[in-house]
TILUMMAR-724782 format. One record per residue: residue number from 1; residue in one letter; chain; y, z, x of N, C-alpha, C in turn. Coordinates in steps of 0.1 Angstrom, whole numbers. Each point is the difference from the previous one (the first is absolute). Example, Ala and Ser with C-alpha at 12.3 -4.5 7.8 and 13.67 -1.06 7.14 Angstrom:
2
ATOM | 1 | A | A | -57 | 78 | 132 | 12 | 0 | -9 | 12 | 0 | 9
ATOM | 2 | S | A | 11 | -7 | -4 | 11 | 0 | 9 | 11 | 8 | -8
//
This chain:
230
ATOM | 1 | X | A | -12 | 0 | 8 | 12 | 0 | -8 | 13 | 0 | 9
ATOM | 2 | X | A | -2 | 8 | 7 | 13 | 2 | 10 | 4 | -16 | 8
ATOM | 3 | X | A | -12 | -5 | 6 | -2 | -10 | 8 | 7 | -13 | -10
ATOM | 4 | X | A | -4 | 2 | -12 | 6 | -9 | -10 | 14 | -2 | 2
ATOM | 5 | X | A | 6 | 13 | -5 | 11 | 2 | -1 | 11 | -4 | 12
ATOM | 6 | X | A | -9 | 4 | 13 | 5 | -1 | 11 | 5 | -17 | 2
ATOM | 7 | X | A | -10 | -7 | -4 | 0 | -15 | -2 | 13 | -5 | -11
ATOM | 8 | X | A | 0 | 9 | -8 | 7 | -8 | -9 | 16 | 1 | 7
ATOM | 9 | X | A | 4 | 12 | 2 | 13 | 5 | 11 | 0 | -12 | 7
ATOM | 10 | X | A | -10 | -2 | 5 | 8 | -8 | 13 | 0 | -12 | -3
ATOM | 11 | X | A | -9 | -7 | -12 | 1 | -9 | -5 | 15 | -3 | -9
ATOM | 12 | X | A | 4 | 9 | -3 | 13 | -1 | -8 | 11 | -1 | 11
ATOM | 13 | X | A | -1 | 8 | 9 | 12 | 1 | 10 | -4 | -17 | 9
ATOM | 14 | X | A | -12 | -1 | -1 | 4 | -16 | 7 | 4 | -9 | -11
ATOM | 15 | X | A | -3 | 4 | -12 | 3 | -17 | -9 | 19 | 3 | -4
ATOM | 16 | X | A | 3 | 16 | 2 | 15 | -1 | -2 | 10 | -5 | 16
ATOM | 17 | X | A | -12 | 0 | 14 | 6 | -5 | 10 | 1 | -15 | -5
ATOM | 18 | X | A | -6 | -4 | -4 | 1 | -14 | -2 | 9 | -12 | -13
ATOM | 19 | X | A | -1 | 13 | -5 | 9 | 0 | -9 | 15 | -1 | 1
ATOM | 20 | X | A | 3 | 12 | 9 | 15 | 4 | 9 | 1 | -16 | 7
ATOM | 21 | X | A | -12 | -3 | 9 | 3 | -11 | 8 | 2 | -15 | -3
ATOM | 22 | X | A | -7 | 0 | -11 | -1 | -13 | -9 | 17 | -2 | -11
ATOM | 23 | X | A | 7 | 12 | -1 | 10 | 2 | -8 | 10 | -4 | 14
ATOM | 24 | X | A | -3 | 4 | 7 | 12 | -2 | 14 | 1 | -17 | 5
ATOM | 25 | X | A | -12 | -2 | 1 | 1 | -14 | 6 | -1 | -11 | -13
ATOM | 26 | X | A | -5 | 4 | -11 | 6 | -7 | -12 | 14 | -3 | -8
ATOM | 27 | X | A | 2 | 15 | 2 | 13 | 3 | -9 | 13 | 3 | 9
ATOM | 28 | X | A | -2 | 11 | 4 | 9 | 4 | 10 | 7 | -12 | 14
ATOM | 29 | X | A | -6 | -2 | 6 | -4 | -7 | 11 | 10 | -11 | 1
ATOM | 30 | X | A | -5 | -9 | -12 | 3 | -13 | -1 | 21 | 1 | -4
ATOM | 31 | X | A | -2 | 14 | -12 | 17 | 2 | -3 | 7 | 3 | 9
ATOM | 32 | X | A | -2 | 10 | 15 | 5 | 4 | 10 | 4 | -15 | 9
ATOM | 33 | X | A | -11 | -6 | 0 | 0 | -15 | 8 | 11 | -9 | -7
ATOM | 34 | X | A | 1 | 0 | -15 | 13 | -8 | -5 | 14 | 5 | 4
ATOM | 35 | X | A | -1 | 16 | -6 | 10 | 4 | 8 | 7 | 1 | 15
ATOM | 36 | X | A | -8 | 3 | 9 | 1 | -3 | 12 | 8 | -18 | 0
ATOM | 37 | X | A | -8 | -7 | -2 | 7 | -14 | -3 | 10 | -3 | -6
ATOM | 38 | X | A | 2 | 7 | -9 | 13 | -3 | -14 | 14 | 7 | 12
ATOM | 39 | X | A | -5 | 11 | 7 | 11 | 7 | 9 | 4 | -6 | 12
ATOM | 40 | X | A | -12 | -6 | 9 | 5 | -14 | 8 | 6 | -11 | -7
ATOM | 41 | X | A | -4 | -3 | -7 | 10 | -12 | -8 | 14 | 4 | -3
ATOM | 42 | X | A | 3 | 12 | -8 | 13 | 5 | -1 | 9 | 2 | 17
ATOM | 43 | X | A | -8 | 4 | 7 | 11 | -1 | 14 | -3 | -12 | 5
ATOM | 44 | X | A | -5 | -10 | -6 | 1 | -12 | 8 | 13 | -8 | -11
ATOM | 45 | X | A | 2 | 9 | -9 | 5 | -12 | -10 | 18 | 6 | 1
ATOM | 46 | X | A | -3 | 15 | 9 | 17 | 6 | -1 | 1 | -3 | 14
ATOM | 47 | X | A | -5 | -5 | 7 | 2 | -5 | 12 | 5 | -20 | 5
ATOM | 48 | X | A | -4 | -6 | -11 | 5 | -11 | -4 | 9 | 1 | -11
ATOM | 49 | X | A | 4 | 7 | 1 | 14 | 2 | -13 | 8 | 3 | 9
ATOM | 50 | X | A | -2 | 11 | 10 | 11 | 9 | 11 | 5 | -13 | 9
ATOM | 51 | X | A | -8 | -13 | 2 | 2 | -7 | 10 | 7 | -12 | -9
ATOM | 52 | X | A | -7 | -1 | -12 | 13 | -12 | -9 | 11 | 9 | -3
ATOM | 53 | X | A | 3 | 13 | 1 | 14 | 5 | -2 | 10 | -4 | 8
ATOM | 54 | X | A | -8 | 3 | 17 | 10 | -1 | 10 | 1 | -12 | 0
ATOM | 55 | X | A | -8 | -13 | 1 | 2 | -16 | -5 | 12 | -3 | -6
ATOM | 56 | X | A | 1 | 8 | -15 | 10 | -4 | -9 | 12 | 6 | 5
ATOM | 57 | X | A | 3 | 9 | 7 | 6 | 8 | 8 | 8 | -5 | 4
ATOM | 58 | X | A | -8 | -10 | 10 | 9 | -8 | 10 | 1 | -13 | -5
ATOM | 59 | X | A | -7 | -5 | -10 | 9 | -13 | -10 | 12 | 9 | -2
ATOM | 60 | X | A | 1 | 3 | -6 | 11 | 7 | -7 | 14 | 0 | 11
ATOM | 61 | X | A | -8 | 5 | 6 | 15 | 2 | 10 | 3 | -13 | 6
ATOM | 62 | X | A | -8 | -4 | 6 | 5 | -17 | 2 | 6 | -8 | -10
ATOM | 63 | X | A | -1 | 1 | -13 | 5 | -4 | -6 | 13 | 7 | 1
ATOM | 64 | X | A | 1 | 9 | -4 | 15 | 8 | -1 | 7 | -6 | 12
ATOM | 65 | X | A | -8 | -6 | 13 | 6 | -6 | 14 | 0 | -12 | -5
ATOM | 66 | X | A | -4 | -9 | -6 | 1 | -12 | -2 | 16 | -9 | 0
ATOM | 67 | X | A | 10 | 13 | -11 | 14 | -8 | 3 | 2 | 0 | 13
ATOM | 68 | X | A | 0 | 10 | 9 | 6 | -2 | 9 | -2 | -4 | 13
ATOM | 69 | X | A | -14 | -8 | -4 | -10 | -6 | 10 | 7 | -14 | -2
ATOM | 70 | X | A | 6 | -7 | -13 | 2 | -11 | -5 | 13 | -4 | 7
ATOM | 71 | X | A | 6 | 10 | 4 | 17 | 5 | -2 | -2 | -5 | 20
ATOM | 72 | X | A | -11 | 4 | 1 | 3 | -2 | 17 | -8 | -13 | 3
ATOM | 73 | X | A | -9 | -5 | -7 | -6 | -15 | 0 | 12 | -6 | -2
ATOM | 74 | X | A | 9 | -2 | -12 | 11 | -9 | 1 | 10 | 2 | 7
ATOM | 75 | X | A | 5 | 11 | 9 | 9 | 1 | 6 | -6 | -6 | 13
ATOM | 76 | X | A | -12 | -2 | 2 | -7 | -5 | 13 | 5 | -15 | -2
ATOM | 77 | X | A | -6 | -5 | -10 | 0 | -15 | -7 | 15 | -5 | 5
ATOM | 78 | X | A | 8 | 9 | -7 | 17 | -5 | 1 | 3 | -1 | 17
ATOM | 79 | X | A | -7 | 12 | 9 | 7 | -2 | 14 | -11 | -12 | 8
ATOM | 80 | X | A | -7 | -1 | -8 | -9 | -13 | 10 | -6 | -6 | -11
ATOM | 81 | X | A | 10 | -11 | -10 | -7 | -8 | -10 | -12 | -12 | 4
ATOM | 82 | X | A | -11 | -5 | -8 | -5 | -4 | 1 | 4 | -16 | 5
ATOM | 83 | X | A | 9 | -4 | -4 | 10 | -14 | 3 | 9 | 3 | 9
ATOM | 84 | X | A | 3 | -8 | 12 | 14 | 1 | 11 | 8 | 1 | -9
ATOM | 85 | X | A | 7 | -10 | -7 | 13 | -4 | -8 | 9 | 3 | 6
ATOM | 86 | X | A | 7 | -8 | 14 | 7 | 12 | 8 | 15 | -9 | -10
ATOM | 87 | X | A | 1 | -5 | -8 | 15 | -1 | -6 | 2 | 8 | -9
ATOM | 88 | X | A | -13 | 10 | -3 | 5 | 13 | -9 | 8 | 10 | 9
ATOM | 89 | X | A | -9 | -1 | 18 | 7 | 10 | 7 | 14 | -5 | 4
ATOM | 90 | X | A | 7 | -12 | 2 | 9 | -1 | 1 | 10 | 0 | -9
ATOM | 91 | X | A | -4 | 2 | -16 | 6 | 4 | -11 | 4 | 12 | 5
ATOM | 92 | X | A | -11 | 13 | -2 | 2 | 12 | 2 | 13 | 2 | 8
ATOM | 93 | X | A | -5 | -4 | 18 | 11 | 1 | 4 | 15 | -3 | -1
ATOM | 94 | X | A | 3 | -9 | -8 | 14 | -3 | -1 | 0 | 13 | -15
ATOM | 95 | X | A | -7 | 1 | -11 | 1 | 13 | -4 | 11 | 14 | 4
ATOM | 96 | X | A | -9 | 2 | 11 | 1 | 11 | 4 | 15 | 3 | 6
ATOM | 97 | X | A | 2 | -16 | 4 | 12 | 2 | 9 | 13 | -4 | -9
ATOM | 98 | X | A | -3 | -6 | -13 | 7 | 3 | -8 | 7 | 8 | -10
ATOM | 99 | X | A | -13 | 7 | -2 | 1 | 11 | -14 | 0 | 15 | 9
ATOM | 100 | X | A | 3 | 1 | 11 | 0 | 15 | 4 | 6 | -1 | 14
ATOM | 101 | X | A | 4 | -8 | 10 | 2 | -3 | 6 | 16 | -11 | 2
ATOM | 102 | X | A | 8 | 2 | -4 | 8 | -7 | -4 | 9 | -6 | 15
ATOM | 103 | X | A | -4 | 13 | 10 | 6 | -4 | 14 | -7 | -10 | 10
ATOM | 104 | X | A | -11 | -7 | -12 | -9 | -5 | 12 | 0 | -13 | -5
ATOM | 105 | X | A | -4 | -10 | 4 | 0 | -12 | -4 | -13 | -8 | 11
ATOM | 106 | X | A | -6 | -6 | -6 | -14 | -5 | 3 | 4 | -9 | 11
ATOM | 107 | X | A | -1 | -10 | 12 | 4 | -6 | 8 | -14 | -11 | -10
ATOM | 108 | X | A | -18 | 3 | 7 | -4 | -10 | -3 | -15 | 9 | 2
ATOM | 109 | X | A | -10 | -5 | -9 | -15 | 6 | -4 | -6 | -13 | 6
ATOM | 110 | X | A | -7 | -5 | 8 | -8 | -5 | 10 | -17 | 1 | -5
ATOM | 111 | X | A | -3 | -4 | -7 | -20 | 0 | 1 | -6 | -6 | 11
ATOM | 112 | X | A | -2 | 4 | 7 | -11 | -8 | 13 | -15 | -10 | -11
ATOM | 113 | X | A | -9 | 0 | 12 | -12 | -8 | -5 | -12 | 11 | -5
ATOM | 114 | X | A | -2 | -4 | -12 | -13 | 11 | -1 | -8 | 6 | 6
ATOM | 115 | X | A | -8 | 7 | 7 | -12 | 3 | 12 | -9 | 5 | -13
ATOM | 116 | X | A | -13 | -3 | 9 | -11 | 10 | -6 | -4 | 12 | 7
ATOM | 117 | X | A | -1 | 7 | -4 | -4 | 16 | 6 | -13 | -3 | 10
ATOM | 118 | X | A | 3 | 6 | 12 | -3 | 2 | 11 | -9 | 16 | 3
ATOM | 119 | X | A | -13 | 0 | -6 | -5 | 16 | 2 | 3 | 4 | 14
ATOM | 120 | X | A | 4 | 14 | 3 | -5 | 2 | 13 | -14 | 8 | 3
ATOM | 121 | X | A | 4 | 3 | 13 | -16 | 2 | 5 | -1 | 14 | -9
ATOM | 122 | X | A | -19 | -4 | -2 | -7 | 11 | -8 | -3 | 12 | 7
ATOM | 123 | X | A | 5 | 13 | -11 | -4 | 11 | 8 | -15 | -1 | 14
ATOM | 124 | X | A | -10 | -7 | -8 | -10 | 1 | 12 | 2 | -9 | 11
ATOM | 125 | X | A | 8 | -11 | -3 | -3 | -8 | 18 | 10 | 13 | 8
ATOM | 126 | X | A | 11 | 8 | -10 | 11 | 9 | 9 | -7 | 11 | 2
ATOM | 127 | X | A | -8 | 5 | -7 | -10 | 12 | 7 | -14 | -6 | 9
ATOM | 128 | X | A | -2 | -11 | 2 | -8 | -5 | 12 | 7 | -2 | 13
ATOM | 129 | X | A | 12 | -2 | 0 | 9 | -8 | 11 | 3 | 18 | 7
ATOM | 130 | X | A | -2 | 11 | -12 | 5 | 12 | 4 | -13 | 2 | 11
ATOM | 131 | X | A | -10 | -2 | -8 | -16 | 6 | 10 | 0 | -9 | 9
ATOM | 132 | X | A | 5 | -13 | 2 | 1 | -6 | 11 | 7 | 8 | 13
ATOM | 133 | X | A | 9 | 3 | -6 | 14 | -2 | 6 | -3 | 22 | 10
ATOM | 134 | X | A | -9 | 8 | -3 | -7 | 12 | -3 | -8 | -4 | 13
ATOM | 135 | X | A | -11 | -7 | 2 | -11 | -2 | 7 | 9 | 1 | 16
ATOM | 136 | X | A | -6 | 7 | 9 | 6 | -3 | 12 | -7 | -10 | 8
ATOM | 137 | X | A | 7 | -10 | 7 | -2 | -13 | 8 | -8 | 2 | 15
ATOM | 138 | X | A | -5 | -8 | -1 | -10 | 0 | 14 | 11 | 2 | 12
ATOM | 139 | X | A | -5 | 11 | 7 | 3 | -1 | 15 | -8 | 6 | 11
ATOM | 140 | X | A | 5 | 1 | 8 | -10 | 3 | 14 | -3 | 14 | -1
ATOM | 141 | X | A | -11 | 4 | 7 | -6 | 11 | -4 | 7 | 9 | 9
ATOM | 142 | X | A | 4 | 17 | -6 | 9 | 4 | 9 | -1 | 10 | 7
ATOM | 143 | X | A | 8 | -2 | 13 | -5 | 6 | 15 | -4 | 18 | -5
ATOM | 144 | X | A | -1 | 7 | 12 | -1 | 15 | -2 | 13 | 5 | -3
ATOM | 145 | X | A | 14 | -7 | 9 | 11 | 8 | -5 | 9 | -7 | -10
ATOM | 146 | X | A | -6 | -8 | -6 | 5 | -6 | -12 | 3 | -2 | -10
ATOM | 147 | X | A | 1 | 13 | -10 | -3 | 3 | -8 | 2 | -12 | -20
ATOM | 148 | X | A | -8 | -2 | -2 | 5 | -9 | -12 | 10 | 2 | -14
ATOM | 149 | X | A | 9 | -11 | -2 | 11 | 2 | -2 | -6 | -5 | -17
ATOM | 150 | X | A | 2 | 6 | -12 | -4 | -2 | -12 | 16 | -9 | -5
ATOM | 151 | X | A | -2 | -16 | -3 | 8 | -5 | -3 | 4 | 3 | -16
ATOM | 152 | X | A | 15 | -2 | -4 | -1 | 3 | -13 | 2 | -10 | -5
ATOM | 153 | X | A | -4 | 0 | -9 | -4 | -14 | -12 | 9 | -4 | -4
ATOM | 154 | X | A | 4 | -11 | -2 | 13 | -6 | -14 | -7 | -4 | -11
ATOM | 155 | X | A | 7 | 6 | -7 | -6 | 2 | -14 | 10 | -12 | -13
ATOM | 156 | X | A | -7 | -9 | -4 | 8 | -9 | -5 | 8 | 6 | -11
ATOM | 157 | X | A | 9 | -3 | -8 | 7 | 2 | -13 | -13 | -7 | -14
ATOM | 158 | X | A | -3 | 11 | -4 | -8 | -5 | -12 | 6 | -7 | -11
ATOM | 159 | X | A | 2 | -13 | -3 | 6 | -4 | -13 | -10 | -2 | -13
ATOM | 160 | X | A | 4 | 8 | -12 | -12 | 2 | -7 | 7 | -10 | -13
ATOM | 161 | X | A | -6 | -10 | -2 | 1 | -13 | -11 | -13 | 8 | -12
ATOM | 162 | X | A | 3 | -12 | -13 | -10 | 7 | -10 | -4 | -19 | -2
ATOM | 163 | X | A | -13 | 1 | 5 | -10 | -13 | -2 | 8 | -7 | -14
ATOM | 164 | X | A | 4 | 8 | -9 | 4 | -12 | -16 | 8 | -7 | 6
ATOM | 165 | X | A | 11 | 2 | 8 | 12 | -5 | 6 | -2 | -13 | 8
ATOM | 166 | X | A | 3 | -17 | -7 | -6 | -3 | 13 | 13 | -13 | -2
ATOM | 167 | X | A | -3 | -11 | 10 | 7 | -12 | 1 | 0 | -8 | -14
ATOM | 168 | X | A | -11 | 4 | -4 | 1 | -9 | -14 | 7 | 4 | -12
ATOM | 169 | X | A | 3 | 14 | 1 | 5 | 4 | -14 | 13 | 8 | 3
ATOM | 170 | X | A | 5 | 1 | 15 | 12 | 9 | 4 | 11 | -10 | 6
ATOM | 171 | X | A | 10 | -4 | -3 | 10 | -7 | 7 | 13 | 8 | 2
ATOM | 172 | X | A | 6 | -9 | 14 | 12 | 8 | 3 | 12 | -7 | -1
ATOM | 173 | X | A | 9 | 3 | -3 | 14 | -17 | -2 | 7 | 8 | 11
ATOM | 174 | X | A | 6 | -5 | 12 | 15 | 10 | 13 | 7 | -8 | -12
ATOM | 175 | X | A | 12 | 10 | 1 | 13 | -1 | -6 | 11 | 4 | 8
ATOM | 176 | X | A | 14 | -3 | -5 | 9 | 2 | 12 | 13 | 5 | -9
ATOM | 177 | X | A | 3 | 8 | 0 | 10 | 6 | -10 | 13 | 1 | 8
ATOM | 178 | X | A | 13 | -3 | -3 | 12 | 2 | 9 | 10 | 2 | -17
ATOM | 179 | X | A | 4 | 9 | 8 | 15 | 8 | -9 | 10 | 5 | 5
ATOM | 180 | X | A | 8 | 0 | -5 | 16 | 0 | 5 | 7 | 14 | -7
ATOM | 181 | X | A | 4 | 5 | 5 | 11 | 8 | -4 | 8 | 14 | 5
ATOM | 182 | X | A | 0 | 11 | -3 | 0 | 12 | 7 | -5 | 6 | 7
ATOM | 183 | X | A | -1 | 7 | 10 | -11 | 7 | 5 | -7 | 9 | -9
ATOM | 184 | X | A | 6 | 4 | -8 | -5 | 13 | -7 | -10 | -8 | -15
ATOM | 185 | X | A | 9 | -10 | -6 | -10 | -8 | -5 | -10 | -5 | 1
ATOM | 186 | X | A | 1 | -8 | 14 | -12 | -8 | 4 | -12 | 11 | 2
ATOM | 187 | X | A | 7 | 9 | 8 | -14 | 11 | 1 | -8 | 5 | -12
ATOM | 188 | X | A | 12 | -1 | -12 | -10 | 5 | -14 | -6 | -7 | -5
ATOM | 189 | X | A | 7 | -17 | -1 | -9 | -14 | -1 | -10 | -2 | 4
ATOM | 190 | X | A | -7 | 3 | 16 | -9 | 4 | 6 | -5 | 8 | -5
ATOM | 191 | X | A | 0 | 10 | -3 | -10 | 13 | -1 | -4 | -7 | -17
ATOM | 192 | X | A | 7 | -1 | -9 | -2 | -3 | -13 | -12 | -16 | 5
ATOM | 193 | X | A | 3 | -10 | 8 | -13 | -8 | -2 | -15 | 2 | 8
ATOM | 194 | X | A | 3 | 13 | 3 | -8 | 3 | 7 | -10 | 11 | -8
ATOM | 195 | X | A | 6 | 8 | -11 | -7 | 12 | -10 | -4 | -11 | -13
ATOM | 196 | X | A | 8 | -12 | -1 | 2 | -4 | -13 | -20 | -6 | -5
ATOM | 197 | X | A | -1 | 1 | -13 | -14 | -1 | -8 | -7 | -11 | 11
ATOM | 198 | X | A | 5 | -9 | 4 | -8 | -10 | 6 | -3 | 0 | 21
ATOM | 199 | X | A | -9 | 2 | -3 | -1 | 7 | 16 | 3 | -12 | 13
ATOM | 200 | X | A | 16 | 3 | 7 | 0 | -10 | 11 | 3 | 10 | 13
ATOM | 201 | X | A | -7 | -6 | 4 | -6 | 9 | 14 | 10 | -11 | 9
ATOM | 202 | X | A | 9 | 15 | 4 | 10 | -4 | 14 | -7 | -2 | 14
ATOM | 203 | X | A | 1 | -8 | 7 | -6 | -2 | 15 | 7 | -2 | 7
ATOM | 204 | X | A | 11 | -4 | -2 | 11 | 0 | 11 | 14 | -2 | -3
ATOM | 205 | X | A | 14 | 5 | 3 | 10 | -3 | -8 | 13 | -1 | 11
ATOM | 206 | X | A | 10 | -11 | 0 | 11 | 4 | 9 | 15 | 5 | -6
ATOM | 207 | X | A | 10 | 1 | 5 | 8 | 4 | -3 | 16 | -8 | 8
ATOM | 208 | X | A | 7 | 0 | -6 | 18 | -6 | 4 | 9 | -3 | -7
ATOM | 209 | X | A | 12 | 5 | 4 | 13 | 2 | -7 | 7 | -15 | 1
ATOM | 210 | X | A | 14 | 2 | -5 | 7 | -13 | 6 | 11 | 6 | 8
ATOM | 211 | X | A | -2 | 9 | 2 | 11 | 9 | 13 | 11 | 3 | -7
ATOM | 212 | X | A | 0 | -1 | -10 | 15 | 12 | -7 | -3 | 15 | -2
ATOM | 213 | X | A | 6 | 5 | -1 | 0 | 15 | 2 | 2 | 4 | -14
ATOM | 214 | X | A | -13 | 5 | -6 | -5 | -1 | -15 | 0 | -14 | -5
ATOM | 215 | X | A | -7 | -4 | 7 | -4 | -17 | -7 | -11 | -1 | -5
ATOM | 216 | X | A | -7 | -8 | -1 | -13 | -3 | -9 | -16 | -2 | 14
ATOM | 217 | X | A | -6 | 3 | -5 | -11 | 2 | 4 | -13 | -8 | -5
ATOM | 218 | X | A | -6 | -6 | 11 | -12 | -13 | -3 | -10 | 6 | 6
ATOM | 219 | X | A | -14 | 2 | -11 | -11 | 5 | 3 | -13 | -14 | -5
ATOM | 220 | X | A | -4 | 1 | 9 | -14 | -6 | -2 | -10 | 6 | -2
ATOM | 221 | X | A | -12 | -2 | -4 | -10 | 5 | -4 | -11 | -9 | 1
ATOM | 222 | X | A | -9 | 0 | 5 | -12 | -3 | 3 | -12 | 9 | -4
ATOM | 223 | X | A | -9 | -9 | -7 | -13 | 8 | -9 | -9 | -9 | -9
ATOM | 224 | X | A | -8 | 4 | -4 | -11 | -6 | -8 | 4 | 5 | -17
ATOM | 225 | X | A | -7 | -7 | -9 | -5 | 2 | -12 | -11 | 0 | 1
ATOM | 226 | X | A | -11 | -1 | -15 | -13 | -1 | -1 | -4 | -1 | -12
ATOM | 227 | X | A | -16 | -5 | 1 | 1 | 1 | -17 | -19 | -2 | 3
ATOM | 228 | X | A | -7 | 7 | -8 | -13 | -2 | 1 | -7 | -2 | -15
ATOM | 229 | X | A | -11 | -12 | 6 | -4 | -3 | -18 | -10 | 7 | -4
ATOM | 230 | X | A | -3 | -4 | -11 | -9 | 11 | -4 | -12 | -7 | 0
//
């Protein structure tokens, strides 16, 4: 009887072990596993939200930059138009020296012959000519009391060009600008076509009176225009 009973005990406690176990990896098991999953998907899904925030973030602000990105694209356009048209620049100039300049009076606007842009040397031939120029040169091998002399390099001037820039799409017009008047005018005549919207780059300029004492004053100007297409 006892032995019976003893059987049945343990028979019960194993069919409720299996029971516990069969409820775990049936029931339990499988819901913990969705969850587990449903909780990596939610940090995977506020983790691609957090990264289209900062995305939109920075649309946003580029846009809010957009006027003023526009504002410096066309003021670029205006000082280096896509067309020479150098009789717009010699409009300008008589302009200037009309409507704000009253002491000055234009002598004569000069267009030279068109050029095409001329790249110069690329940073790397100017940082090779530098390791060239670095290496010390063969000589005789030296005595006991001779001690060797470590030459110092010349180091070229790097000119750094941007590859879009080339002969085909960049032109330069020399111009020759001479005006007459004041000294105090001409000097602001000068500096005014020199700041004014259309970029003419001064390169060289002379100067002479006609020898009266507060007489008038003749300046030349020497310089480029430009204009690159698109």
């Amino acid at each position: 009887m006892r032995n019976s009973l003893r059987l049945w005990v343990i028979g019960s406690v194993v069919t409720m072990a299996a029971l516990v176990a069969g409820g775990w990896f049936v029931g339990a098991q499988p819901l913990l596993a969705a969850a587990s999953s449903a909780s990596d998907s939610a940090n995977e899904i506020a983790a691609t939200n957090q990264t289209t925030q900062i995305r939109l973030a920075g649309l946003e602000k580029q846009s809010k930059d957009m006027a003023g990105l526009q504002a410096e694209v066309d003021k670029a356009r205006t000082a280096v138009p896509t067309s020479l048209d150098a009789n717009s620049f010699v409009e300008r100039i008589n302009q200037i020296a009309a409507s704000s300049f009253v002491t000055v009076s234009v002598v004569s606007v000069a267009p030279g012959t068109a050029q095409a842009y001329s790249p110069p040397a690329s940073v790397t031939t100017a940082e090779a000519a530098a390791a060239a120029a670095a290496q010390p040169s063969a000589s005789p091998s030296p005595s006991a009391s001779a001690a060797p002399v470590a030459a110092t390099p010349t180091v070229p001037v790097l000119a750094a060009t941007d590859p879009s820039i080339t002969g085909a799409n960049f032109t330069l017009v020399p111009m020759t600008v001479s005006v007459k008047g004041t000294q105090e005018g001409t000097l602001r005549f000068v500096h005014a076509v020199q700041t004014d919207t259309r970029l003419f780059l001064v390169t060289g300029y002379s100067l002479s009176t006609d020898g009266v004492s507060g007489g008038k004053v003749l300046a030349t100007l020497n310089g480029y225009i430009y204009a690159l297409k698109q």
